[in-house]
N, C-alpha and C positions, 0 to 999 in steps of 0.2 A: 567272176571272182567276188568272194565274199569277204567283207572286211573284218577285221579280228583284232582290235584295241585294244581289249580289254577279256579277260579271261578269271572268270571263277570257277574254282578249285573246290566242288563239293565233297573234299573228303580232307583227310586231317593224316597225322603223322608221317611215316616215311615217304609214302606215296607222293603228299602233300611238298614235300622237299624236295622231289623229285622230279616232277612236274615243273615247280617254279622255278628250277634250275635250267629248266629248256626255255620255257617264257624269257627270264632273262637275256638268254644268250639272243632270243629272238626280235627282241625291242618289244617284247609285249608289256601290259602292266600284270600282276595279278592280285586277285582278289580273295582272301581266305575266311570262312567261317568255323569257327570254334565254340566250344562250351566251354565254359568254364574249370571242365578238368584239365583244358590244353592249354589253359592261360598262360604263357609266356614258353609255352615249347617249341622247339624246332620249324617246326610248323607253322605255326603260328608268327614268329618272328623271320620266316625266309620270304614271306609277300609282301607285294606295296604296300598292303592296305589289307585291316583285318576288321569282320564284324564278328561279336559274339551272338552266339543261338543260344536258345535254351529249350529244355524237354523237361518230362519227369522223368527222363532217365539220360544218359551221354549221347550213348545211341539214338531213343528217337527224336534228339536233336539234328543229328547226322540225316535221320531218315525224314525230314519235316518239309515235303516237298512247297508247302504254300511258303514257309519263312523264308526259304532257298531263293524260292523267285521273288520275292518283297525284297531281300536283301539287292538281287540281280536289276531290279527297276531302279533301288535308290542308289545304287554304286553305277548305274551307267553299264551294264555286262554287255557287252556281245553274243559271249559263248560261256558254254561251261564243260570243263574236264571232270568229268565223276572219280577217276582214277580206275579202283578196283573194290568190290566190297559194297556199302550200302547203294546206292541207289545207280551203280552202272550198269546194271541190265534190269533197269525199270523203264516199261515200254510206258507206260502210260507220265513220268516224268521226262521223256525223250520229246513225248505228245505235248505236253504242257508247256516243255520249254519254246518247242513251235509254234506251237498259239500265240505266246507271247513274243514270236519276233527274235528268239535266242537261239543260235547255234547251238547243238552237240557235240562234243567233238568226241564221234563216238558212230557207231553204226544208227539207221535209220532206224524208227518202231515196230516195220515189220521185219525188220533183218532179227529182231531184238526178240521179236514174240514166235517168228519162228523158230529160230536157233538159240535163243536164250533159255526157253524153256524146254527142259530134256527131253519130256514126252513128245511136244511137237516135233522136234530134231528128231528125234528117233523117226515118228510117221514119217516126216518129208523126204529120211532115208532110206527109210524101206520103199515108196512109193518109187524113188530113184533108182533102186536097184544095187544100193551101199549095202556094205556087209554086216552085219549088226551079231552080238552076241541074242540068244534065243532069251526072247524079254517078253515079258505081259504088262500091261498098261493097265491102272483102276479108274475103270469109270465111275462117275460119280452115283454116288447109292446103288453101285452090283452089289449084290448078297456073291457071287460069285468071283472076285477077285484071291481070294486066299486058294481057293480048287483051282484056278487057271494058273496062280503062280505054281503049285505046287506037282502040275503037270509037267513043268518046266523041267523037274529034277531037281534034285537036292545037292549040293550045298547052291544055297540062293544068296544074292544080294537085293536087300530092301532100301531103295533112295528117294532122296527126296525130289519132286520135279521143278522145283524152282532152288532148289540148294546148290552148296558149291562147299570147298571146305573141309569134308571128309564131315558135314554135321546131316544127320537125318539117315545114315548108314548103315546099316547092319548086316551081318552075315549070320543065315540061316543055316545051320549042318545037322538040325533035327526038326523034323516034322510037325514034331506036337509044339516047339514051338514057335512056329510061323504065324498065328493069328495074333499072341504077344505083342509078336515082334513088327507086325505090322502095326499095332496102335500104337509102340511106344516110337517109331518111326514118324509118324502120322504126327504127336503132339513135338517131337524134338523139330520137324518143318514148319508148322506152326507158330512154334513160337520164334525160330531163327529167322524165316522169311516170309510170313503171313500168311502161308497157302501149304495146307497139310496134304497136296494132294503127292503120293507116291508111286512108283511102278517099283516092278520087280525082275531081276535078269539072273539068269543062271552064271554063277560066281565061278570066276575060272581061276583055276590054280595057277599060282607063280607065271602070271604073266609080263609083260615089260610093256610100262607104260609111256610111250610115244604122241608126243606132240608137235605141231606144224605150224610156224607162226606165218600168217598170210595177209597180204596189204591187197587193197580194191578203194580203187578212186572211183567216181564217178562216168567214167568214161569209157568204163567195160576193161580197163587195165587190172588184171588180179597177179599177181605173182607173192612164190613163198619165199620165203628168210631162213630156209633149212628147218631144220630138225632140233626138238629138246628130248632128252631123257629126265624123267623123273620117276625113278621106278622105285626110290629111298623113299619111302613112308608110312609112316605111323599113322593110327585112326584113320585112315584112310587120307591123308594131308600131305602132302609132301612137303620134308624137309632138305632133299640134297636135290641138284638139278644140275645137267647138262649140257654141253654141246660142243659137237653132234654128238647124238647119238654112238657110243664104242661097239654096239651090236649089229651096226646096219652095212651091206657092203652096197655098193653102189647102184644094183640092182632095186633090191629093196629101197633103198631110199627114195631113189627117185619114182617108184610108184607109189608109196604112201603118200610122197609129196606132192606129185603130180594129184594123188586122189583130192587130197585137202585142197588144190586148186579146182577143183572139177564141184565139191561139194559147195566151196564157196560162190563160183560161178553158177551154176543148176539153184542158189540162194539168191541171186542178183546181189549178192552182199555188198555192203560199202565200208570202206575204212577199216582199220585193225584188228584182226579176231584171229581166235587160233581154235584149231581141230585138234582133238584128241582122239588116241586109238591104243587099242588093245592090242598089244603083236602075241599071241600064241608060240608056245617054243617052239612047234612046227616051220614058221614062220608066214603064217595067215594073221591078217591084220585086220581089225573090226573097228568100226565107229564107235567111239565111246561119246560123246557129246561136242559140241560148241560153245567157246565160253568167248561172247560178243562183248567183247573188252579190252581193255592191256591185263598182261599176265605177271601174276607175284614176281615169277621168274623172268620177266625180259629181260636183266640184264645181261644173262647170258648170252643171250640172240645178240644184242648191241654188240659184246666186248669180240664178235667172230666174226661179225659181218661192218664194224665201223659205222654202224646208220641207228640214228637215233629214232627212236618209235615212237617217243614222244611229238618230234618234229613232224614224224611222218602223220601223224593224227591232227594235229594239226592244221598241216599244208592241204592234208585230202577233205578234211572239214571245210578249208573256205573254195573250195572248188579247185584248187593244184591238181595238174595232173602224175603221178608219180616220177620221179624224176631220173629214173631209171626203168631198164627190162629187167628180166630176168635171167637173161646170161649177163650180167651188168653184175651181179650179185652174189659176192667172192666170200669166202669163209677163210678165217687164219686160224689158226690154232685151235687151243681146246678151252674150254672156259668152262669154271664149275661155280656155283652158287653156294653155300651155304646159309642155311637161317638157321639164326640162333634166337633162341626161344626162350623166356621166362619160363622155364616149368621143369620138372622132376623125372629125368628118366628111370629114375629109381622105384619111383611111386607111379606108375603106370603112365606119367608125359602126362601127369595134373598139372595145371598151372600154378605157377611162386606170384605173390606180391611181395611188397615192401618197398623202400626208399632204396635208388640208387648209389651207395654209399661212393665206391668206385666204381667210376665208369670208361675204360679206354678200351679203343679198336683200332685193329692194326691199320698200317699205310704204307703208301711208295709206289713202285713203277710194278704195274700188274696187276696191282689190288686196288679193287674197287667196294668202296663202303655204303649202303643206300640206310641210313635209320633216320630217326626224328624223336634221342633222347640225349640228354646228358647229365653228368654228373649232379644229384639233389635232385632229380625230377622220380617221382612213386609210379612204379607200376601198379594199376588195379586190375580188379578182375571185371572191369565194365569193357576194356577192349580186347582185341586178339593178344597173346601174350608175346609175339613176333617184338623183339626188339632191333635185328638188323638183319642185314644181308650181307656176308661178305663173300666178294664175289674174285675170284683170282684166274687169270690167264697165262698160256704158256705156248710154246711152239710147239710140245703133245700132250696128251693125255696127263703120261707120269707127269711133264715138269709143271701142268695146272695144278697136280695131286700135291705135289712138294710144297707150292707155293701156299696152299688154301690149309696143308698142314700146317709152315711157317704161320699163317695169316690166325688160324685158332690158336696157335699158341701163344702168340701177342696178344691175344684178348685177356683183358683182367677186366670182370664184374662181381661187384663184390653188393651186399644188398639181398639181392635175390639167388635163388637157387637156377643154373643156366644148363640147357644140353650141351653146351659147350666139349665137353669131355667126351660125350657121347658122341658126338660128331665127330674128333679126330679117332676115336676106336674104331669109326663105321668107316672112314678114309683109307683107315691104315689097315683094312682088315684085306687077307690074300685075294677073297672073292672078289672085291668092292674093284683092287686094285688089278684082275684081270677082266675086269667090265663081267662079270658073272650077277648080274642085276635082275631084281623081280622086286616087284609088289608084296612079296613076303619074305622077303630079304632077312629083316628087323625079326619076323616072328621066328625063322629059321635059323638064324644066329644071336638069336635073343642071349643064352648063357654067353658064350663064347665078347658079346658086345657089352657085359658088366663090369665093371671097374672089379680091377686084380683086387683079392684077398689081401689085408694089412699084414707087413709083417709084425713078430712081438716088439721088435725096435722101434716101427714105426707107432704103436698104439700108443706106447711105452711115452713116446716122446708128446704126442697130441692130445694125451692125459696132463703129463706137468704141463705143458700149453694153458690148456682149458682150468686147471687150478690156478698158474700163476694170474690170469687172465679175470678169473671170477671174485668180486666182491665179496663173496658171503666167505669165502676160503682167508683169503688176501687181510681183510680189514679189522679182525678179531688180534692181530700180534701188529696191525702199526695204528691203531685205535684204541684211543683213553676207553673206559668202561665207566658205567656209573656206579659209584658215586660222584665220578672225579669230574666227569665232562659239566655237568650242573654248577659248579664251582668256580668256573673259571680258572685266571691264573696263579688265584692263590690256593696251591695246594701244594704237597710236599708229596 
């Protein structure tokens, strides 16, 4: 057993809240790093104890592995929770933190550099004999990776190998422009995760995207936490999530489940990670990647199965053995995710800034809230533009669907422009709400998912709005004019 006092939290906002909220319950202390755009956020105010970092940018504050560990020596750390996002699946800050004598709590370097980075995952899978969508890997300086991808067949997807995020993505559906689309691929990995290195897999139509959350202790214990759907997403990100799964009947599940235990295991994996997969409308199921981490989405998995994943990272970090099997591990109901997002579904799901003028989110018995903003705090465009998570439970399907409609409609954000709207159309849309899901959901129901046309009553009305509201209209008939204002009160 390894001792765990103290616990730094290398990441910032909701996550960061998130985390400290299981520390607490745990007698832990913890420890938070911030730049100074987070000064007095959520985040920043839910730890024992806060140091500020600095960068020439917000980010590579976040990402400053030497100040990370300077701050970890002078605050006393044990361990450190990366969360999700900069530096959780950096093999070489997993390494560093070991050097220095600091837990992870997080998978080992080589769980990290095998299955963290897609192309290696990919080999390790195919060498296993996992089913992979038909993909080409770029080696470094081939003249020949654009002909090997384009062997593949057409429409292709172009990815980043060390990305995540839907950033470094693109879909190929002409020929002539694959070589493009491979450099502007190349520089958008680059710059999001310091390594432009890409492959290429033939792009499958409307497939349903399936994930498998799975825990491995030390001690050759692996067992999964069922199944997430995430097949709502835009730029390739997912914004609505699941569970279980509404498209899997009990057969299916239990061998993609069983598979993500087999892929974990055949990995020697330790600690919390989840398998992605591609299911085919057939119902053939492919490796999509490993992401050796906690996922945006675990709340869903918590609110179905009662077990916190934070704790469980944790307790498998200082050498616990899981504290349970696998027939130990009960699902209730259905539970759906929403993020809601600063940004414009109008204008292509650009991101919004601005000051958070109004800020509330719903509450009560079922619904569960993860953010790290509040009213008066500015959204920029230096972090992801995710401002929360509302996450709602139900005994099925429909009454999670009811609830997480109830739960968007209690949301007032005023400030910024929010998908908000967008989200309950996508909810309450007949497909969404007979589990009829794919990865091109959004592009397929694109018109049908726009906000209804005004009527003339309504424009009618948002016009005198907007004049009564407007200074330059308003201040002309209860404002002196000059000569008179100059004058003061003696004037007639």
């Amino acid at each position: 057993m390894k001792t765990i006092n103290k616990v730094l939290i290398a990441n910032r906002g909701e996550i960061a809240c998130r985390i400290s909220r299981t520390l607490d319950r745990m007698g832990i202390a913890s420890v938070g790093v911030y730049h100074a755009a987070d000064a007095g956020s959520p985040g920043v105010r839910a730890v024992s104890e806060a140091v500020e970092i600095d960068g020439a940018t917000p980010v590579a504050a976040y990402l400053d592995i030497d100040q990370i560990i300077s701050v970890c020596k002078q605050s006393g750390i044990d361990a450190v929770h990366p969360g999700f996002g900069f530096l959780a699946e950096n093999a070489g800050f997993a390494k560093r933190l070991a050097r220095e004598g600091i837990l992870f709590i997080g998978p080992s370097p080589h769980n990290i550099e095998l299955m963290g980075n897609k192309v290696e995952a990919r080999s390790f899978c195919i060498e296993n004999g996992f089913s992979l969508v038909p993909s080409v890997t770029e080696a470094t300086g081939s003249e020949y990776f654009a002909e090997q991808a384009r062997n593949i067949g057409i429409p292709l997807l172009i990815k980043a190998a060390a990305g995540g995020g839907g950033k470094g993505m693109l879909i190929v559906r002409d020929p002539d422009s694959l070589e493009p689309s491979i450099q502007l691929a190349k520089a958008t990995a680059l710059r999001a995760f310091g390594d432009d290195a890409v492959y290429a897999e033939r792009y499958m139509e409307k497939p349903r995207h399936i994930e498998v959350q799975v825990l491995a202790d030390e001690y050759g214990n692996i067992i999964h936490m069922g199944e997430r759907e995430c097949s709502i997403q835009r730029r390739f990100q997912k914004i609505i999530e699941e569970s279980p799964a509404p498209c899997l009947n009990a057969d299916l599940r239990a061998r993609i489940c069983d598979t993500a235990v087999e892929i974990a295991r055949r990995a020697d994996y330790r600690n919390a990670g989840t398998v992605e997969f591609l299911l085919a409308p057939d119902g053939n199921f492919f490796f999509l990647e490993m992401n050796t981490r906690i996922q945006v989405e675990h709340p869903v998995t918590e609110m179905v199965t009662g077990i916190d994943l934070v704790e469980m990272q944790i307790r498998m970090a200082r050498g616990e053995r899981l504290p349970f099997h696998q027939d130990e591990v009960k699902t209730k109901g259905h539970a759906i995710e929403l993020r809601l997002y600063a940004e414009d579904p109008e204008n292509d799901f650009l991101p919004t800034t601005g000051q958070l003028l109004t800020y509330s989110l719903p509450s009560g018995d079922h619904v569960r809230v993860d953010d790290g903003f509040t009213a008066g705090m500015k959204v920029t465009s230096a972090f992801d533009p995710m401002l929360a998570k509302l996450v709602t439970h139900g005994t099925t399907r429909d009454e999670a669907i009811e609830r997480a409609r109830k739960a968007i409609a209690d949301t007032l954000v005023l400030g910024v422009t929010t998908n908000a709207d967008y989200l309950a159309r996508i909810i309450a849309h007949p497909a969404f709400a007979a589990g009829r899901t794919h990865t091109g959901f959004i592009p397929q129901y694109g018109d049908e998912l726009n906000p209804p046309a005004l009527t003339e009553e309504q424009r009618d009305l948002l016009l005198a709005a907007a004049a009564l509201s407007s200074r330059e209209l308003v201040n002309p008939y209860f404002e002196a004019i000059e000569p008179y204002t100059s004058i003061g009160k003696w004037r007639n």
